[in-house]
N, CA, C and O atoms as CSV, one atom per row, in Angstrom:
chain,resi,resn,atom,element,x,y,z
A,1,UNK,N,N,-10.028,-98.190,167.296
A,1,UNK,CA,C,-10.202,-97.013,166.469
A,1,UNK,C,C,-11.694,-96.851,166.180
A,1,UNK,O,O,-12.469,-97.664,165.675
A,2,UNK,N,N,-11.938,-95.473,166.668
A,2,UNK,CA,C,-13.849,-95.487,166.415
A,2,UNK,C,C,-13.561,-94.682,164.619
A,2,UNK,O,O,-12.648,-94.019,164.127
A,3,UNK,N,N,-15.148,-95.305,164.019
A,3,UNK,CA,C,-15.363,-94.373,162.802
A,3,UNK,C,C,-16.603,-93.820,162.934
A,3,UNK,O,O,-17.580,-94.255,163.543
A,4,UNK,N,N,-16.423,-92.490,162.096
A,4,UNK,CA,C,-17.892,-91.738,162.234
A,4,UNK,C,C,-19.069,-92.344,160.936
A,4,UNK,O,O,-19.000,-92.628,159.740
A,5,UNK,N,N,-19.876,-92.329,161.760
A,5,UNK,CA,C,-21.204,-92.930,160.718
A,5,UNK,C,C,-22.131,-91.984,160.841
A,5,UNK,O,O,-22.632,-91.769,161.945
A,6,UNK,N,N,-22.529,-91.223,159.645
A,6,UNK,CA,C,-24.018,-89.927,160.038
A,6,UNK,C,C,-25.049,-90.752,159.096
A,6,UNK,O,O,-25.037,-90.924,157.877
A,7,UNK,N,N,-25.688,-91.073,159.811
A,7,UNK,CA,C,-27.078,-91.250,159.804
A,7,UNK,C,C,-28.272,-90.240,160.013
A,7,UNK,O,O,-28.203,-89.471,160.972
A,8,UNK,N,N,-29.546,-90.191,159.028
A,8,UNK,CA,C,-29.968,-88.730,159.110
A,8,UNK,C,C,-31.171,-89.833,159.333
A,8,UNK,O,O,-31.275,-91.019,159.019
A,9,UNK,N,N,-32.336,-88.579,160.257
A,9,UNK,CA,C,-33.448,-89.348,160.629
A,9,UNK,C,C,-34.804,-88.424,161.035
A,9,UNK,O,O,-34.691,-87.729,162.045
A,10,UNK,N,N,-35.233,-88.410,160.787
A,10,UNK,CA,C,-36.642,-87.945,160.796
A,10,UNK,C,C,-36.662,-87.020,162.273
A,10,UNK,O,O,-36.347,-87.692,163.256
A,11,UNK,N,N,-36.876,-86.078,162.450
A,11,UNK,CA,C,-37.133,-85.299,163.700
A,11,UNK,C,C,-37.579,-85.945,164.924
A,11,UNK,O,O,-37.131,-85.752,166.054
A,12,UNK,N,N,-39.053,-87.189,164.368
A,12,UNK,CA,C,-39.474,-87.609,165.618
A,12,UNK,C,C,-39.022,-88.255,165.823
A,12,UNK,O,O,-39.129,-88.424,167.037
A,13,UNK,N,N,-37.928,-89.496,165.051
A,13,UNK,CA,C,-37.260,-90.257,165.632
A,13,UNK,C,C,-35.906,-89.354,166.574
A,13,UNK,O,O,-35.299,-89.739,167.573
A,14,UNK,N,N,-35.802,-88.411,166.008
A,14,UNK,CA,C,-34.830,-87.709,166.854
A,14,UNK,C,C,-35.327,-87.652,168.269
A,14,UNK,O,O,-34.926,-88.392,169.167
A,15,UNK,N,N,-36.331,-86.608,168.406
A,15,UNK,CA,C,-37.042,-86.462,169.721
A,15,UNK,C,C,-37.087,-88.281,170.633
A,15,UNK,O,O,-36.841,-88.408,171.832
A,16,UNK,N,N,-37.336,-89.084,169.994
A,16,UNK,CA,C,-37.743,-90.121,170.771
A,16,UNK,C,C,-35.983,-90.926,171.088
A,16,UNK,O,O,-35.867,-91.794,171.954
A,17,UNK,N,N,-34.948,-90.521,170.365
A,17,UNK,CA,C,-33.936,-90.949,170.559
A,17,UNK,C,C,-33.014,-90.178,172.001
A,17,UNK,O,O,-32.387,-90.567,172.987
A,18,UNK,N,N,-33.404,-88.918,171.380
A,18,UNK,CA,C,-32.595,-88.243,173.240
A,18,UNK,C,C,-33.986,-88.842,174.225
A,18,UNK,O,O,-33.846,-89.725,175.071
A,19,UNK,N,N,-34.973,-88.339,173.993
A,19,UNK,CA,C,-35.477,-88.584,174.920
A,19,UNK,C,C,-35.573,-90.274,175.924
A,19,UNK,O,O,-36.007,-90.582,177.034
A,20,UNK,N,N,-34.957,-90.959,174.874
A,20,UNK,CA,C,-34.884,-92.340,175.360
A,20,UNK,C,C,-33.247,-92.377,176.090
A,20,UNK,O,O,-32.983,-93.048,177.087
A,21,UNK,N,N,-32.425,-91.654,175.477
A,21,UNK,CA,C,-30.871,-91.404,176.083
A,21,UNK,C,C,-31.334,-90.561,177.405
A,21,UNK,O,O,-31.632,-91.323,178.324
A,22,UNK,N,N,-31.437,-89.474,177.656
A,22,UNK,CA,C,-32.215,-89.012,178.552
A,22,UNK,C,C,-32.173,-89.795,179.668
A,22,UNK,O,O,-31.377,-89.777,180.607
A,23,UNK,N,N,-33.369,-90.662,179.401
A,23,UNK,CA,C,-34.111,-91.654,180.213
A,23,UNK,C,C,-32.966,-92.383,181.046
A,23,UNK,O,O,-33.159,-92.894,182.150
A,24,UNK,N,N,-31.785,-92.363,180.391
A,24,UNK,CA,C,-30.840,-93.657,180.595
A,24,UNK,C,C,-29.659,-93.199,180.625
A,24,UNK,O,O,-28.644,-93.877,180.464
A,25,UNK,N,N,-29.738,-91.151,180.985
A,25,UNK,CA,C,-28.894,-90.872,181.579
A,25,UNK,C,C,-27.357,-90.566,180.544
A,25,UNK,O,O,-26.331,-89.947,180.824
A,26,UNK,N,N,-27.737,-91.247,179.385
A,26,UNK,CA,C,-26.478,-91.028,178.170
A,26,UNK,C,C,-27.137,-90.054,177.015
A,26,UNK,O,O,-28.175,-89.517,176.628
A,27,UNK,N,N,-25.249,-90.306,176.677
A,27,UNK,CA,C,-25.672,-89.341,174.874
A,27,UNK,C,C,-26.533,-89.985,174.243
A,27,UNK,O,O,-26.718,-91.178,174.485
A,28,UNK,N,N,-27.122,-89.419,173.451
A,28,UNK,CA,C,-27.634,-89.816,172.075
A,28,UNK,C,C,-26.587,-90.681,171.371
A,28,UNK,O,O,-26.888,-91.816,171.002
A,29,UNK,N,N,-25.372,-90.179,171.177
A,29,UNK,CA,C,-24.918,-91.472,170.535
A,29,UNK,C,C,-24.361,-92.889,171.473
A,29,UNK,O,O,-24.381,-94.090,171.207
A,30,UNK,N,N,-23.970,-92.275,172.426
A,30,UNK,CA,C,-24.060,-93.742,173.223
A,30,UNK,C,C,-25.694,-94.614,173.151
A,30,UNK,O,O,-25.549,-95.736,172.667
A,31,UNK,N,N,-26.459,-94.445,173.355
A,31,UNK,CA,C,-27.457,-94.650,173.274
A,31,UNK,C,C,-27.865,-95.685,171.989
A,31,UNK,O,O,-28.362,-96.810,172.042
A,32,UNK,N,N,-27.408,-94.762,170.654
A,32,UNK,CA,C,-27.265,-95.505,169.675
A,32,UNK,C,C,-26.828,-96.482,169.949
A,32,UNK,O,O,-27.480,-97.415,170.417
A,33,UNK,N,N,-25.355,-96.497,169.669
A,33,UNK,CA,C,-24.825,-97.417,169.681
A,33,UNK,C,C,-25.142,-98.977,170.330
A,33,UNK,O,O,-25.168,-100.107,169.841
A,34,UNK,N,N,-25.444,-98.226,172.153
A,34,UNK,CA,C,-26.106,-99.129,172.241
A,34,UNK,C,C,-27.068,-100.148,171.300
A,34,UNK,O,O,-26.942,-101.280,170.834
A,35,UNK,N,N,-27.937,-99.260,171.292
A,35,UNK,CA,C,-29.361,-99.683,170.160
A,35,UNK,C,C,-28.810,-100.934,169.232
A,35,UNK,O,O,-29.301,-102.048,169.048
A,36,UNK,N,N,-27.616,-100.334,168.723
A,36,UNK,CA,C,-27.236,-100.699,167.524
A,36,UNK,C,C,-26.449,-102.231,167.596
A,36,UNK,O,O,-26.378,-103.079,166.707
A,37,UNK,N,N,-25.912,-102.262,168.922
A,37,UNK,CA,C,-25.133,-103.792,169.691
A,37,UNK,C,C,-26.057,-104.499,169.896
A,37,UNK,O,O,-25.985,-105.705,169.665
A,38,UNK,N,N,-27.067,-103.965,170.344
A,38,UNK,CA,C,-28.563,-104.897,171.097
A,38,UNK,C,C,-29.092,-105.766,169.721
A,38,UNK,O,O,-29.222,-106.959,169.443
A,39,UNK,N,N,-29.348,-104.290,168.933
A,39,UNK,CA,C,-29.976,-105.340,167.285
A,39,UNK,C,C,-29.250,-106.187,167.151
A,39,UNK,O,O,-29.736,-107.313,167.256
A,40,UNK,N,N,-28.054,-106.097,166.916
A,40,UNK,CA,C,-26.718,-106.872,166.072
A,40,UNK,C,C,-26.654,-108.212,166.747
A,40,UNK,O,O,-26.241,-109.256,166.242
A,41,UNK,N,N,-27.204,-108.001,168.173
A,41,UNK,CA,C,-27.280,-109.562,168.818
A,41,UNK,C,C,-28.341,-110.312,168.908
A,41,UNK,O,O,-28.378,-111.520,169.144
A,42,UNK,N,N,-29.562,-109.294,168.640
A,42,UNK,CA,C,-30.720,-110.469,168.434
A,42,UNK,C,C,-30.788,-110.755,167.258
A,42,UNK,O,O,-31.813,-111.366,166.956
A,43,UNK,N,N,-29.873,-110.489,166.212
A,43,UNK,CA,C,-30.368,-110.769,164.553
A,43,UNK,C,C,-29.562,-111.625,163.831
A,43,UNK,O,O,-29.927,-112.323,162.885
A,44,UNK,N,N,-28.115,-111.532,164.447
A,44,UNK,CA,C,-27.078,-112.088,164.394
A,44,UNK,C,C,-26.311,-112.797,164.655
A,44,UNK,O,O,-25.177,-112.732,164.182
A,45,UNK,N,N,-26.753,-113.836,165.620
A,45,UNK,CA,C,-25.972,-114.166,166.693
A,45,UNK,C,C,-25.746,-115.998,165.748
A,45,UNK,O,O,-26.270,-117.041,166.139
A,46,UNK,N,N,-24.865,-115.851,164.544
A,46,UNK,CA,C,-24.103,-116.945,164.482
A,46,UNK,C,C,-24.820,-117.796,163.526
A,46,UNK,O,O,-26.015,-117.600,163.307
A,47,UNK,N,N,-24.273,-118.571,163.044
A,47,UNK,CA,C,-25.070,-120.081,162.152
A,47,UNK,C,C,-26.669,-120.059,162.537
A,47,UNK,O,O,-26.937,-120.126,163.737
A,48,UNK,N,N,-27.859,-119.961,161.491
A,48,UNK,CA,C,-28.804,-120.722,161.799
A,48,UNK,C,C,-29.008,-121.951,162.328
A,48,UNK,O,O,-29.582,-122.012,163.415
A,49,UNK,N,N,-28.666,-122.920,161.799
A,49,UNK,CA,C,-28.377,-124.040,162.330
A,49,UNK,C,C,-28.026,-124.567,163.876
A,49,UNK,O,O,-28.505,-125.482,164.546
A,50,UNK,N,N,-26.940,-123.550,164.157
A,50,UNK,CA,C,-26.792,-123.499,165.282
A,50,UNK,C,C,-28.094,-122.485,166.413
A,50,UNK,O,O,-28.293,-122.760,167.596
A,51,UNK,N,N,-28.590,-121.687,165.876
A,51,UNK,CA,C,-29.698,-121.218,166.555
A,51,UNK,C,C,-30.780,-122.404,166.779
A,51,UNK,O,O,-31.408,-122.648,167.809
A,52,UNK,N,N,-30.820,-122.991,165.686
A,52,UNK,CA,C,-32.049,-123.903,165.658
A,52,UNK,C,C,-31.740,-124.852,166.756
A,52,UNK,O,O,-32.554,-125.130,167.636
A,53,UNK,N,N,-30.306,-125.436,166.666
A,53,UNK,CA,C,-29.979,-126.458,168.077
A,53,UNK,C,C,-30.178,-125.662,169.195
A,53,UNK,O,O,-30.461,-126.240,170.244
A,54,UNK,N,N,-30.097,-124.580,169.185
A,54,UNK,CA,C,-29.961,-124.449,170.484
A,54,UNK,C,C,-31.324,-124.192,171.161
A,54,UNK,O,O,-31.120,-123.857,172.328
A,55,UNK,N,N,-32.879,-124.232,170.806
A,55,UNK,CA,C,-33.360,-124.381,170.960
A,55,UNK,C,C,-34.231,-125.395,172.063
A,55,UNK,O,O,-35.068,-125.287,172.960
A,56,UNK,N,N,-33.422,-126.466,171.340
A,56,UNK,CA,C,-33.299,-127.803,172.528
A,56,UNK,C,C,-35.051,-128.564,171.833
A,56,UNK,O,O,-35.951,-129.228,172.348
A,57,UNK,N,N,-34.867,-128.150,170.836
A,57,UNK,CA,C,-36.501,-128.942,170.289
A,57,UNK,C,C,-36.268,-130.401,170.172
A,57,UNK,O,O,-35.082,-130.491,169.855
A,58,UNK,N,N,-36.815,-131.690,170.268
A,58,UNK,CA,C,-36.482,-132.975,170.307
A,58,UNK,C,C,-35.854,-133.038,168.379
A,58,UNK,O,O,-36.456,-132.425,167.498
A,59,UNK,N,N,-35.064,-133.576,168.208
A,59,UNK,CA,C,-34.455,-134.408,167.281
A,59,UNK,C,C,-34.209,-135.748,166.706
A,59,UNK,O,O,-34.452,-136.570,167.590
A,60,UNK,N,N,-33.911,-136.213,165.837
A,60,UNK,CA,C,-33.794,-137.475,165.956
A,60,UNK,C,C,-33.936,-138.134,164.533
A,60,UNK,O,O,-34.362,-137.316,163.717
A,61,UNK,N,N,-33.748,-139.126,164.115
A,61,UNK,CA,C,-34.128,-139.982,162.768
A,61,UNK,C,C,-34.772,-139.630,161.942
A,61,UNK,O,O,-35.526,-140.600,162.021
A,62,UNK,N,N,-35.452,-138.701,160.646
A,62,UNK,CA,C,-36.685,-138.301,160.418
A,62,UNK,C,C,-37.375,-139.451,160.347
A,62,UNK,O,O,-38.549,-139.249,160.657
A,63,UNK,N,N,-37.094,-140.870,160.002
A,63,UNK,CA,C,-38.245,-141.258,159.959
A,63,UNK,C,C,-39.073,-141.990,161.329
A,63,UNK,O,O,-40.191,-142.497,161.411
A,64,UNK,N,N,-37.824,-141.764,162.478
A,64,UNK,CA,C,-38.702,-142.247,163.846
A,64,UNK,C,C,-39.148,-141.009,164.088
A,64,UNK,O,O,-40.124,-141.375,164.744
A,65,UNK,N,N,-39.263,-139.376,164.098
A,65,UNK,CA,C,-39.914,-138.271,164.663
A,65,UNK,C,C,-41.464,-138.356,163.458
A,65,UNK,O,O,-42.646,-138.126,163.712
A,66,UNK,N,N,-40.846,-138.749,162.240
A,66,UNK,CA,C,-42.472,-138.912,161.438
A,66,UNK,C,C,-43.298,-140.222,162.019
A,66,UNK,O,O,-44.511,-140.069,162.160
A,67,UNK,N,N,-42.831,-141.248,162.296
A,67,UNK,CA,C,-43.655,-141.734,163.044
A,67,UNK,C,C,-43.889,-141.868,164.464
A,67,UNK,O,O,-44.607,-142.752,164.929
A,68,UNK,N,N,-43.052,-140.654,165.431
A,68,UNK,CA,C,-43.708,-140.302,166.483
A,68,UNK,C,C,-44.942,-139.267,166.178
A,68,UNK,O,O,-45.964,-139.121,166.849
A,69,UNK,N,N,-44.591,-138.650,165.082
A,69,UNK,CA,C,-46.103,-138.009,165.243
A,69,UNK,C,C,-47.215,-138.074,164.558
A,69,UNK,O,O,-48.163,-137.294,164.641
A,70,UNK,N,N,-47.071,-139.397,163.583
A,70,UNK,CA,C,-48.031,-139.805,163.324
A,70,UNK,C,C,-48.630,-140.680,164.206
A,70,UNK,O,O,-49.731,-141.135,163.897
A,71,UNK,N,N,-47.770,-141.211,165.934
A,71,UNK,CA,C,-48.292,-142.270,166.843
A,71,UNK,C,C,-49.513,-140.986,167.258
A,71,UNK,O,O,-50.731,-141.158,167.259
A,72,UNK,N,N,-48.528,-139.251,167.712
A,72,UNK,CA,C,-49.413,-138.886,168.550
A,72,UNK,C,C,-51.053,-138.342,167.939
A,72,UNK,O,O,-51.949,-137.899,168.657
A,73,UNK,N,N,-51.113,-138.525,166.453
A,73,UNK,CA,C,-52.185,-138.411,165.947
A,73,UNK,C,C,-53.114,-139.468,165.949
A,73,UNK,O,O,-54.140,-139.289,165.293
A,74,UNK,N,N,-53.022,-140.157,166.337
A,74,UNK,CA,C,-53.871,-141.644,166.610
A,74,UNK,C,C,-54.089,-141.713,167.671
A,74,UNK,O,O,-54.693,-142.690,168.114
């Protein structure tokens, strides 16, 4: 089931919104929407925590990573 959402926006963001749908061949609101899935996944995507693992940064004991880097300062 879709719902309607009106969102009001400044003219030039208008102009730069078809003209970017346009570009890519869709509506303006497909377009949105798009827009709007794309944000939702780079901002959102789940537990911090789990973002932070997934990183793949080394881990470990704090007090063996504090004194790995107090080795590599010496």
């Amino acid at each position: 089931m879709s719902h309607r959402l009106q969102v009001l926006v400044p003219e030039a963001l208008d102009r730069r919104i078809r003209k970017a749908a346009h570009r890519n061949r869709l509506s303006a609101g497909a377009w949105v929407r798009q827009a709007i899935e794309r944000a939702l996944q780079e901002n959102l995507q789940g537990d911090p925590l789990d973002q932070l693992a997934a990183l793949g940064a080394p881990t470990g004991d704090i007090e063996q990573v504090l004194a790995e880097i107090d080795a590599g300062r010496g």
